[in-house]
C-alpha positions in Angstrom: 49.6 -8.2 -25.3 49.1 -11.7 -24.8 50.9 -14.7 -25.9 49.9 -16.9 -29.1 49.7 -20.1 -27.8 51.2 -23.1 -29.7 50.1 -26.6 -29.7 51.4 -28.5 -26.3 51.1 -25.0 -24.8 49.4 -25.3 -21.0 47.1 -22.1 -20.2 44.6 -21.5 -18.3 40.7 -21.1 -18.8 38.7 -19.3 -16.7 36.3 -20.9 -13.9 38.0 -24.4 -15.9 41.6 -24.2 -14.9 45.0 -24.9 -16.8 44.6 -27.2 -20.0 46.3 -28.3 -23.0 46.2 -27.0 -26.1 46.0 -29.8 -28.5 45.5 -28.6 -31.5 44.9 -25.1 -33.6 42.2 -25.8 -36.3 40.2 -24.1 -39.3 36.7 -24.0 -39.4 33.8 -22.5 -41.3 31.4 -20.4 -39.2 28.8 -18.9 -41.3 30.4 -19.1 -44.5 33.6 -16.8 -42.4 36.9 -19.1 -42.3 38.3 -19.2 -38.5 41.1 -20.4 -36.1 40.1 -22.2 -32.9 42.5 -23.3 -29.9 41.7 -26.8 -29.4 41.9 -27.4 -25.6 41.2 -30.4 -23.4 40.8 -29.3 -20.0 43.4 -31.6 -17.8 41.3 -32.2 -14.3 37.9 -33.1 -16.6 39.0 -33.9 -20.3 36.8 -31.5 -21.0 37.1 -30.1 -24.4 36.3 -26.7 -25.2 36.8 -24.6 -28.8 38.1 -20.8 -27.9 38.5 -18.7 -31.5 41.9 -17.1 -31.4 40.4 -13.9 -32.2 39.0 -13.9 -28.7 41.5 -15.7 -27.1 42.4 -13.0 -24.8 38.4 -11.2 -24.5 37.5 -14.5 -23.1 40.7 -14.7 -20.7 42.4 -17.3 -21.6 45.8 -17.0 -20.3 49.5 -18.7 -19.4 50.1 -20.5 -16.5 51.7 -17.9 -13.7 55.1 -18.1 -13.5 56.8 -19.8 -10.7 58.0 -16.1 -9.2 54.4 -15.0 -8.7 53.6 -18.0 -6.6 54.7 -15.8 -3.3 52.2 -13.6 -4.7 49.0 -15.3 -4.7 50.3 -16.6 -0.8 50.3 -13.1 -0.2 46.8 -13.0 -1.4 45.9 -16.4 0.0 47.1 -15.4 3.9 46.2 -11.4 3.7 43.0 -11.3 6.4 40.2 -10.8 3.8 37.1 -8.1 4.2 34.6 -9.7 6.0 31.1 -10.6 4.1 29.5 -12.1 7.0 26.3 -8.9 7.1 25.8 -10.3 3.2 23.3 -12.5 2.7 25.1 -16.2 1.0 23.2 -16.0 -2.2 25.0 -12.1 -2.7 28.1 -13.8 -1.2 27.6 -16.6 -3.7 26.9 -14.3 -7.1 30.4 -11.9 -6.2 32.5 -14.9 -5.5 31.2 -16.9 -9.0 32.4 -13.2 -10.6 35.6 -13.5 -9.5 36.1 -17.1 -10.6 34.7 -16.1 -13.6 37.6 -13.5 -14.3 40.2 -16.1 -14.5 42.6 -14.4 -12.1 44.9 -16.7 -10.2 44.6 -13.8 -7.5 40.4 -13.6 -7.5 40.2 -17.0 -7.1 42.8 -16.9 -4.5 40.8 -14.2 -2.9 37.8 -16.3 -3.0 39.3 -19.5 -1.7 41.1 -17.5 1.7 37.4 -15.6 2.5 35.5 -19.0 2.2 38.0 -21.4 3.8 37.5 -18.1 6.9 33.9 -18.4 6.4 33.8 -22.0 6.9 35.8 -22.1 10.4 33.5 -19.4 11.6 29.9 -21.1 10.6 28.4 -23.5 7.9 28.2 -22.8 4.6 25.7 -23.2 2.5 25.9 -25.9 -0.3 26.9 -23.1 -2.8 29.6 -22.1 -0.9 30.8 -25.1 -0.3 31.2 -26.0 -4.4 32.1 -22.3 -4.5 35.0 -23.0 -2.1 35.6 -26.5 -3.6 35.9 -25.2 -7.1 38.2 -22.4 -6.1 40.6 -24.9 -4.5 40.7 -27.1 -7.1 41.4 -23.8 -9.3 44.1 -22.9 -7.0 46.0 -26.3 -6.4 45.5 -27.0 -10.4 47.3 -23.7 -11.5 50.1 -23.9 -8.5 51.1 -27.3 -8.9 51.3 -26.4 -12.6 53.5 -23.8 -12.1 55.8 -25.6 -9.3 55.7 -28.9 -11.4 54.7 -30.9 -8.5 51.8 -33.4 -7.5 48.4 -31.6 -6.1 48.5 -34.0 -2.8 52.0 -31.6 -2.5 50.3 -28.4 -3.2 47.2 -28.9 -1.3 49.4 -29.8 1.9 51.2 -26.4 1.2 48.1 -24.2 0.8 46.7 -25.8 4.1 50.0 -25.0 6.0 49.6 -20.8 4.7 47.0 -21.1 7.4 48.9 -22.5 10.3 
């Protein structure tokens, strides 16, 4: 079951990263009273309206705990299958799936078989948000969950692949 979330609660949205929930509110859809998390997006300010109701359908989800961090490193330095005989745009469309799921461990997944991609040829612009995005994912969540600055987390990521 997943957690009700409270106002000043972190959590994550999918494909958006970890944000604040600033406020539970009321509101009249078609005549039908219903509850929204209010949630400002911390890297963007991005504001987005999630109905409780569907809170968990649309993957919203708590930050990961600071134990599971070892985790997604597993995840992050496993040697990942190799995609290299698909063509980017098929690349491109599984990767945006995973991201899409929310999973601290897709997007891990995603991050490690692009940032192996990259040092073996070019990618294409896609990709290269696609790998971007992941990242920032990645180094959002983590730094959440360790409580310290992204610069830190970023430095630490780099050095799983040392």
């Amino acid at each position: 079951m997943r957690k009700k979330f409270i106002q000043g609660d972190l959590a994550v949205y999918p494909a958006h990263g970890v944000g604040c929930i600033f406020s539970i509110e009321n509101k009249n859809i078609n005549g039908e009273s219903m509850s929204f998390y209010m949630m400002k997006i911390i890297e963007n300010g991005m504001v987005i309206m999630i109905p409780i109701s569907n809170a968990s359908s649309v993957g919203l989800r708590e930050v990961i705990s600071k134990k599971e961090i070892p985790d997604v490193y597993k995840v992050i330095q496993k040697k990942g299958h190799h995609t290299d005989h698909q063509t980017w745009n098929r690349r491109y469309r599984e990767y945006m799936d995973k991201i899409k799921t929310g999973s601290i461990y897709d997007v891990a997944e995603v991050f490690r078989d692009l940032f192996n991609l990259k040092l073996e040829k070019d990618l294409s612009f896609g990709e290269r948000k696609l790998l971007d995005t992941s990242q920032n994912l990645l180094v959002q969540e983590l730094s959440t969950a360790q409580k310290i600055d992204e610069q830190a987390m970023i430095a630490e990521i780099q050095q799983l692949f040392d």
